[in-house]
N, C-alpha and C positions, 0 to 999 in steps of 0.2 A: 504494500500500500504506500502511496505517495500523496502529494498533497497535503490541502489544509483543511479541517475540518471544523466549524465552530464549534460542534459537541463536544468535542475532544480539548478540554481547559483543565488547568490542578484543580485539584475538588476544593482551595483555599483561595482561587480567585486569580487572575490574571499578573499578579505580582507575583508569585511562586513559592520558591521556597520560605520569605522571608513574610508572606501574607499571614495576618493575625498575629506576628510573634511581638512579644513585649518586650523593651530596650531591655539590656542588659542591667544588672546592680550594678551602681556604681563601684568604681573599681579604679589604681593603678595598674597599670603596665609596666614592670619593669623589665626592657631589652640588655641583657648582657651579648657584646658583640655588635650595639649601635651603628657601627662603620662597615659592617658587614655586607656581603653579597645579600644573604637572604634578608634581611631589613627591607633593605631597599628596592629588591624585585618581586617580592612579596608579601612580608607584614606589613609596608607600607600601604603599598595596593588595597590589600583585604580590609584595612581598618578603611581606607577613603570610601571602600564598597559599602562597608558596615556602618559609615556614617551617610552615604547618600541612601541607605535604606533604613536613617532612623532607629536603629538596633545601638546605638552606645546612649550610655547615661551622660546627661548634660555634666557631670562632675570626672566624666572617665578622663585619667591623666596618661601621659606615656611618661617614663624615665628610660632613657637611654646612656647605657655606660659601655666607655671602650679605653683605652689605654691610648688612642691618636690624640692630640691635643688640639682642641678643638672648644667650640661655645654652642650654645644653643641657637646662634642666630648663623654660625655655618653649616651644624648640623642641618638645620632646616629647608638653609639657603641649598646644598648638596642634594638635600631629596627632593626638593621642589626640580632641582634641573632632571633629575632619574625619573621624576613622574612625568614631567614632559615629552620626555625621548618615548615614552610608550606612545607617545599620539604618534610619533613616525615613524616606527618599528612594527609593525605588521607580524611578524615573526614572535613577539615578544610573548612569554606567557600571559602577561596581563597588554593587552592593546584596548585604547577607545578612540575613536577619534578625538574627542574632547574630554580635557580636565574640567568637572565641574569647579570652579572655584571656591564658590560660597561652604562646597563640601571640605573641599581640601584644608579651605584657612580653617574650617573649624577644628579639622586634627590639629593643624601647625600650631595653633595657639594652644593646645594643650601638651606642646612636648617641649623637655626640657633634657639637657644635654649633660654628665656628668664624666668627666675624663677620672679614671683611675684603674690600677692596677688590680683586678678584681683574684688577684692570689695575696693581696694583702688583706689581712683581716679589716685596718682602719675606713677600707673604701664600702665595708658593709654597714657600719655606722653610720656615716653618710646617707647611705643609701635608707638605714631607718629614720634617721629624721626626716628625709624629704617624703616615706611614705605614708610615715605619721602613723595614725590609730586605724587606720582604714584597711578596709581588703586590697589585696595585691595578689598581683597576677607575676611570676617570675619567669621569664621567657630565656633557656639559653642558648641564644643562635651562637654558639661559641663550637669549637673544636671537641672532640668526643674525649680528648685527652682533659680537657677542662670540667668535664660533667661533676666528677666527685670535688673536685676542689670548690667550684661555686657552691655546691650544695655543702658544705660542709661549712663555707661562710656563711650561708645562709642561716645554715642552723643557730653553728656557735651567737650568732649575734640575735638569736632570738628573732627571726625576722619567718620562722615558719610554725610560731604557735598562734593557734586559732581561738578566739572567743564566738560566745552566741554572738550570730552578726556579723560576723567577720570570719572570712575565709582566708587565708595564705594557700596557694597552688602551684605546681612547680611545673613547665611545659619543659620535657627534653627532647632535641630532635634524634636524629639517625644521627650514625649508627649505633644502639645502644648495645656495646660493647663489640671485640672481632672476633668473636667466639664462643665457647660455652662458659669455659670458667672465666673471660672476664668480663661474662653477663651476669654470672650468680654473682661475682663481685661487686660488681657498681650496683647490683641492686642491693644488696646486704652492705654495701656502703652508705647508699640513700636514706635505708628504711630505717637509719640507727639516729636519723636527721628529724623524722615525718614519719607519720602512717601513709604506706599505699594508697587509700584515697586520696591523699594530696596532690599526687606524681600524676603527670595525663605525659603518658609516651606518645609523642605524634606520627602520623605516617599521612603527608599532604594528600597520597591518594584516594585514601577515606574520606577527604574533604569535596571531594571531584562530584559532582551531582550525578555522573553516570555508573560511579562504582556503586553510591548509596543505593542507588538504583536497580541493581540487580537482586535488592532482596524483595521490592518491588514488583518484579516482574516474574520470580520465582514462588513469591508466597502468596500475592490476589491474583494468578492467574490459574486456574484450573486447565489449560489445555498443555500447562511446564508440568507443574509440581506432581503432577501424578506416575511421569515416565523420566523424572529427575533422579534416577537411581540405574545399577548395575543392571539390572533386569533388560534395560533398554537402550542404555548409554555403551556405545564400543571402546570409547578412551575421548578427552577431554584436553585441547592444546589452549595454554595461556601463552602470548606474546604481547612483551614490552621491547619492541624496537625501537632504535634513533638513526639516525642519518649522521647525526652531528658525531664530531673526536671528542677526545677530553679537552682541548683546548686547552684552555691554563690552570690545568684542575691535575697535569700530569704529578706534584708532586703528594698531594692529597691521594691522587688514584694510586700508584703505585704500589703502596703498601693494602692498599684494599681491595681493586679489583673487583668484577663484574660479580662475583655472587655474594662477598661480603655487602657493597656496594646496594642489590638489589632485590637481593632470593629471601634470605630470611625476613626482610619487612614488605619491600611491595608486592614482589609476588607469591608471599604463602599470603596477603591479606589479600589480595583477589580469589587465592584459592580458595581460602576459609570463607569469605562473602558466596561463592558456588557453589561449596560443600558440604557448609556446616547446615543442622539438625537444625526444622524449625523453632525461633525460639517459642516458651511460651506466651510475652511480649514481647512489645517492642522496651519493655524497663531494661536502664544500660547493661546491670548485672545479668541480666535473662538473656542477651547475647553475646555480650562478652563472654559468657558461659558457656556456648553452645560453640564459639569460637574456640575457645581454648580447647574444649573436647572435641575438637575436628581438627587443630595441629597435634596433642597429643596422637591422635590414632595415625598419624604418619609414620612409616616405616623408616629409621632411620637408612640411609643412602648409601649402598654399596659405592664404592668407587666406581666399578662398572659404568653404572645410570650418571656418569657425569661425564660432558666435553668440555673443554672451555678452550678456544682458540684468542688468536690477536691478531689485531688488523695491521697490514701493509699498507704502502702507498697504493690510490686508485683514483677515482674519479667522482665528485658527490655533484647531484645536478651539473654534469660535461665540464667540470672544473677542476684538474689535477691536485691532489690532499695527500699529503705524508702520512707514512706509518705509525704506528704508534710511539716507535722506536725514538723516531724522528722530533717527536713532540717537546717541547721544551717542558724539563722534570723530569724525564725519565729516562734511565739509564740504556745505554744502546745494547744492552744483552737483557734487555728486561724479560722475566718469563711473567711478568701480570698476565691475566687474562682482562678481555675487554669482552669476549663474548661467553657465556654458557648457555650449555642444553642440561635438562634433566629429564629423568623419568621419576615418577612418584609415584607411589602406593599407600592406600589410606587402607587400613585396615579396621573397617566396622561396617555392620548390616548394609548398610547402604552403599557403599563405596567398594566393597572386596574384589579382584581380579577385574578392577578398571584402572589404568592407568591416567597418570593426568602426567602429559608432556608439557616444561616449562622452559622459557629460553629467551634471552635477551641479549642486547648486545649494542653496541656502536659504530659508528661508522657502516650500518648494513644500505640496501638497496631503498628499503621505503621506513617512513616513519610510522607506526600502530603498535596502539596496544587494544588488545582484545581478546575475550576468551570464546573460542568455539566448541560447542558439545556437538560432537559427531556420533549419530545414532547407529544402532546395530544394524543392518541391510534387511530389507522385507524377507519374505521367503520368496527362491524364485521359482517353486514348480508351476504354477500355472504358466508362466512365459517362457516353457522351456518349447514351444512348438511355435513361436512365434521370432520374428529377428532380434528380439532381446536377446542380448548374451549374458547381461545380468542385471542388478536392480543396486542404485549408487545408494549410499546410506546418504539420511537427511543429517542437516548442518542448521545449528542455532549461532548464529555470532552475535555477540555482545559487546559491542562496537566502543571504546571507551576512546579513543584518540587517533588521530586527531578528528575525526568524524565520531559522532557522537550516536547512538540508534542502535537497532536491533533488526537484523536479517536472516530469513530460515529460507532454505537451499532443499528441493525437492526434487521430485521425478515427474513429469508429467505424461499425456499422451501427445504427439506432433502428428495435427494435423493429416488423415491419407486416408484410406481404406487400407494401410497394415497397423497392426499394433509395435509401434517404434515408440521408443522414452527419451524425451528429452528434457534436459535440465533447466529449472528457471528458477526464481526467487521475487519475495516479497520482500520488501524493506518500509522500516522505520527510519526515518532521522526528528531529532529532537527538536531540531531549530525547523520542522515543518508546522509542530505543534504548539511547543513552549515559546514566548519570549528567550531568546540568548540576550546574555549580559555579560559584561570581562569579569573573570574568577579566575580566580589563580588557587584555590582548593582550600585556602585557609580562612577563609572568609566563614564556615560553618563550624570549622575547629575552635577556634577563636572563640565564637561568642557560647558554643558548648562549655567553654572552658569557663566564660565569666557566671552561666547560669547551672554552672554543679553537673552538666550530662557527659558521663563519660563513655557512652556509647561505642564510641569513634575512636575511640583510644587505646592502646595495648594495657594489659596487667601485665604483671610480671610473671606468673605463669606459665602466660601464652610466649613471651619472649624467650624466654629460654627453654620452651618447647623446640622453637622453631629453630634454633641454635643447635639442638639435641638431633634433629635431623640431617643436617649437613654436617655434624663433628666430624660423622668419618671420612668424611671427604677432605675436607680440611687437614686431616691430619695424613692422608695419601699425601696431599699435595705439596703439606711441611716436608716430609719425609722426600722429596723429590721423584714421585711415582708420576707416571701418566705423563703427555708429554703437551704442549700447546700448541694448536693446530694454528697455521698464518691461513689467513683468507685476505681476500683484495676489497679495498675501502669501496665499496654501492656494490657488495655481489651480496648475496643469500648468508652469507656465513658459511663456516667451515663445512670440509665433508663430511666428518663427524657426526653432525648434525644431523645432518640426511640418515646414515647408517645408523646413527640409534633408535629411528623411528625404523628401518627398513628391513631390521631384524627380527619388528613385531607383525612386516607386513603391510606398516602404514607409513605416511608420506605426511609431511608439513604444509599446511596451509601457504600457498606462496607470498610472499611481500610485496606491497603494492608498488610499481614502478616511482 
């Protein structure tokens, strides 16, 4: 189906997500990492989003701390020029053609700039007088090597005990910890700081309106949820591709690589949003629950079910691009990987001897992410007297990037007086129904975060569930087993790749030109 439909509106009203919802409590923001990439290309964005849709309290403050030496009126002056360049950057995660003003000044007047070395305890003092008696939001867009020390400022200086009325919350990003044991760490670091409910682990792709979406489409629909299992399902491929290198990210990538980088947070949370057990609501705990109990019943990962290659020089949109080797950061015998495949197995009622193929990577041929459930094949004895020679299994894709909608891949009859099948599909896209607006995925995290739902968020559990899966791979690849396959920058990915599906029989969905 194509088209526009007037029937077809959110059941909340032509504003969408944000129709009906009440501003957020008032609240500080405190940013550690102020001068940061992410500040600037997207909690800036998301708060102007969240104020041009009326969701902040007239009292919400920002505090921004970083170690550059700097004032609040260059702070400001520097994001105002970074919110600009989105009006002519098309490409950008967050693009609009215009900056509403009246939205913007109203953030800018409420942020305030604090330079200090936030490994010094005296810069958390500071930071409590300017937060006063109030709730606060503590955001650390900092380095994964800084998580335990902010939080440990945090504590000592009293700045994460909670009275009635007042909340203290802690946002950490990716990647919480590179491994298993120093995820049980930082979290038995944290918890000695705060109770677990305080901590909201972020993962921006939860915040994306099409990931949310998929439970949506799996739990009010009766023609999914009932052939959403083994019985009917033949295997299930997730793909988060890029086009783009690391860019200037080689010395950050290097030590982390494509599956630290992406497996255990982005894509077991698209897995877990697929996979997991209806909850019995939508209350946060009742699916973060069902979440956790859908990464536990993964099998941890033979060595085998993993490839990871790295990209050469090649060609991105007919424009010659260096290798990874090549990139500034990283060492010219680098064995990083930039690309993995896996194979996954979940072991419980619902999921037993179905595989779910996962695989990401850089530098490949097109950009998507999306999960497709490829169904078991009909039976074919009735068409065996006719020019069928067989019956193609149906495909659901669940379309998250950069096109956004939901396509199912059939058989049909073509046209004649013989019984011949041919293949066609139905499609959804979002922006035929919904209003589109510029989101950068944080924009729902955020204001979850100022009004207590942590839905959207990892426990700690679930995170070193997901850790417990890939250990033994990780430890193959400490150990120097398996080797890194080179693939050429805009091809498909390694051969690898191919061959670990073609062992089962089956084949990867191609990447779109």
């Amino acid at each position: 189906m194509t088209g526009t439909d007037d029937r077809l509106q959110p059941a909340d009203g032509p504003a969408g997500a944000e129709a009906g919802a009440a501003p957020a409590p008032a609240c500080t923001l405190v940013i550690f990492g102020a001068g940061g990439d992410l500040t600037k290309r997207l909690l800036m964005p998301a708060l102007y989003n969240l104020s041009t849709s009326k969701l902040l309290d007239d009292k919400f403050r920002v505090i921004g701390v970083d170690r550059g030496q700097a004032d609040t009126g260059a702070w400001t002056h520097a994001l105002t020029e970074t919110m600009q360049s989105f009006t002519k950057d098309k490409t950008s995660e967050f693009h609009t053609p215009k900056i509403d003003e009246a939205a913007w000044t109203w953030v800018t007047d409420r942020l305030q700039y604090q330079q200090g070395d936030f490994s010094q305890q005296e810069v958390f003092a500071e930071i409590g007088r300017a937060v006063g008696g109030g709730s606060a939001i503590f955001y650390l867009a900092v380095g994964a090597r800084f998580f335990g020390t902010v939080v440990d400022g945090l504590g000592k200086a009293g700045l994460l005990k909670q009275d009635d009325g007042v909340f203290r919350r802690v946002i950490i990003e990716k990647p919480f910890g590179a491994d298993l044991p120093s995820a049980q760490a930082l979290n038995a670091q944290i918890l000695t700081q705060a109770d677990e409910s305080q901590y909201y682990r972020i993962d921006h792709f939860l915040g994306k309106e099409t990931v949310q979406s998929i439970m949506a489409v799996r739990f009010a629909n009766g023609m999914f949820e009932p052939t959403w299992r083994r019985e009917y399902i033949d295997h299930v491929q997730i793909t988060a591709a890029e086009t783009v290198g690391v860019e200037a990210r080689g010395s950050f990538y290097e030590p982390t690589g494509a599956l630290r980088d992406m497996v255990p947070n982005h894509l077991f949370t698209l897995l877990s949003m697929v996979a997991m057990e209806p909850p019995n609501s939508f209350d946060a705990e009742d699916v973060r629950e069902e979440k956790a109990k859908l990464v536990e019943a993964i099998r941890p990962m033979a060595p085998d079910d993993a490839v990871r290659g790295q990209y050469g020089a090649g060609q991105e949109a007919g424009h010659d691009v260096p290798g990874y080797r090549q990139e500034p950061g990283v060492a010219p015998d680098s064995h990083t990987e930039t690309y993995v495949a896996l194979k996954v197995s979940i072991e419980n009622w619902r999921w037993a001897g179905v595989p779910f193929y996962l695989r990401t990577g850089k530098r490949l041929r097109g950009r998507q992410t999306e999960i497709s459930i490829h169904y078991k094949s009909a039976p074919y004895r009735m068409f065996r007297d006719t020019p069928v020679d067989k019956t193609t299994p149906n495909v659901v894709r669940l379309l998250m990037d950069p096109d956004q909608g939901l396509e199912t891949q059939f058989d049909a009859k073509v046209p004649g007086p013989q019984m011949r099948l041919g293949r066609v599909a139905t499609s959804m896209r979002y922006k035929d129904y919904f209003e589109e607006r510029p989101n950068v995925g944080y924009e729902t995290l955020l204001y979850d975060c100022m009004i207590g739902d942590t839905t959207l968020f990892q426990r700690a559990d679930a995170i070193e569930a997901s850790w417990r899966v890939v250990q033994p791979v990780l430890e193959s690849w400490g150990r120097g087993e398996g080797s890194v396959e080179p693939y050429a920058a805009g091809s498909q990915g390694p051969a690898g790749a191919d061959a670990l599906l073609e062992r089962d029989g089956r084949s990867w969905l191609a990447l779109p030109e």
